[in-house]
N, C-alpha and C positions, 0 to 999 in steps of 0.2 A: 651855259647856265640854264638852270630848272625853270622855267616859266610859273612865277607868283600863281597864276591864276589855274592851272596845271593843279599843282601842290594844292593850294584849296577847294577843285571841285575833287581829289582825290582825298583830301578829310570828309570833306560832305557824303562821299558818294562809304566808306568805310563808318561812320558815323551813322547813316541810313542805316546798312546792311545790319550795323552791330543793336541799334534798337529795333530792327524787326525779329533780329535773333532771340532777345531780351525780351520780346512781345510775346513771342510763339512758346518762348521756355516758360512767363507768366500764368501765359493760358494753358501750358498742360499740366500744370500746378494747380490751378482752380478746376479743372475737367476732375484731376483725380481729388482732390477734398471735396468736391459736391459730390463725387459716387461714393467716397467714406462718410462724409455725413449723411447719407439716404441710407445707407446699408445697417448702420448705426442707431439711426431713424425707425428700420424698419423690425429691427433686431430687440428694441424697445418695446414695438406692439407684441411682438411675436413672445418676448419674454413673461407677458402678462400673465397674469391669474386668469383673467376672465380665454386668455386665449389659449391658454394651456389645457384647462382644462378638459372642453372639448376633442382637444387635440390628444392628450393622452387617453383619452375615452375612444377616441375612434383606434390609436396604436392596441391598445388591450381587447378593444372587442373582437370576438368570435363573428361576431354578424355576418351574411353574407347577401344581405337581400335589402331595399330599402327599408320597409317599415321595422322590420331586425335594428337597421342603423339607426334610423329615427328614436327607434325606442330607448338604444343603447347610449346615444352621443345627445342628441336633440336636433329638430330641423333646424333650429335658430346656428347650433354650433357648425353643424354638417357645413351651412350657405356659408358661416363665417370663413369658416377653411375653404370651402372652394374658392371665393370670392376672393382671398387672398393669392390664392395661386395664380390663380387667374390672372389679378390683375398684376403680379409680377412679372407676366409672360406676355398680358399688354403693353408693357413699358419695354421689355427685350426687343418686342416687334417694333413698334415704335424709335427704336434704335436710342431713349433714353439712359439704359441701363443695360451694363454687359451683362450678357450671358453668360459666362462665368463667374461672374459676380454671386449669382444665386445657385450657379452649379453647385459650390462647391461648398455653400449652406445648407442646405435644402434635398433632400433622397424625394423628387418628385417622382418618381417611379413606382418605387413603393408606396407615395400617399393616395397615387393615385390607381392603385391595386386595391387599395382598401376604400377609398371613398367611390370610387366608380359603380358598384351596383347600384347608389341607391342614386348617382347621374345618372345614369344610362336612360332607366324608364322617364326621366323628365326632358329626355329629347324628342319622345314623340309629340310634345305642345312646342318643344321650343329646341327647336334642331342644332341653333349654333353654341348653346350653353356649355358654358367652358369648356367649348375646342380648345382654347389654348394653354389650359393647366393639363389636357391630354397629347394635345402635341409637343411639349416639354418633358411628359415623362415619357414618350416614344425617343423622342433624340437622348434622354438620360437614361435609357435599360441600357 
C-alpha cells in the first residue's frame, strides 16, 4: 500500500513545480508587453509633427558639413534626432530594450551617415557625444 504521506508530499511537491511553471510563463508575458508598450510609446514620439519634421529635413538635405546641416534642419532638430538615437542605444546597452527591437524600426546607419558631419566636429569639446547612436549604426551597415 502507497504511503498517505508519500502521495501528498508528491501533490505538494507537482503543485510547486506547476506554479513556478505558471510564474516564469506570467513573467515572459509581462517582459514581452512592456517591450510592446515602450516600442509603441516610442513610435508615438517618433510619429510626431514636431519630430518628423526635422527628421525629413535632415533625409532631403544635400548638406554635408555642420553649419550646411544647421542651416538646413536646425540645431534644436539635428540634437532632437541624435538624442533620440542615442538614447535608444542607452537602453540596448543597459540591457532594457532588445536590440532588435529597434533594428528593425530604425536604418541607423544611414541616419547616421547623414547626421555625422555636423557630430563629428562637437567631439573635439565633448569626445564621448553619441558614441552610441555611432556604434549602432557600425554593428547595423
Amino acid at each position: 500500500m502507497v504511503d498517505a504521506s508519500l502521495v501528498l508530499d508528491a501533490i505538494v511537491a507537482v503543485s510547486i513545480a506547476a506554479g513556478a511553471l505558471f510564474t516564469i510563463y506570467q513573467l515572459q508575458i509581462m517582459a514581452r508587453d512592456r517591450q510592446t508598450e515602450f516600442i509603441m510609446r516610442v513610435s508615438e514620439f517618433v510619429c510626431s509633427e514636431e519630430f518628423q519634421k526635422p527628421l525629413c529635413k535632415l533625409w532631403a538635405t544635400k548638406a554635408e558639413d555642420s553649419e550646411a546641416l544647421e542651416k538646413e534642419v536646425s540645431y534644436t532638430g539635428l540634437s532632437m534626432i541624435a538624442d533620440y538615437f542615442d538614447a535608444l542605444t542607452d537602453l540596448v546597452e543597459r540591457g532594457l530594450l532588445k536590440e532588435d527591437l529597434i533594428r528593425g524600426q530604425y536604418n541607423y546607419a544611414a541616419l547616421w551617415d547623414k547626421i555625422k558631419p555636423w557630430v563629428l566636429p562637437m567631439r573635439a569639446k565633448y569626445p564621448y557625444i553619441y558614441t552610441g547612436f555611432e556604434e549602432m549604426a557600425k554593428r547595423h551597415a
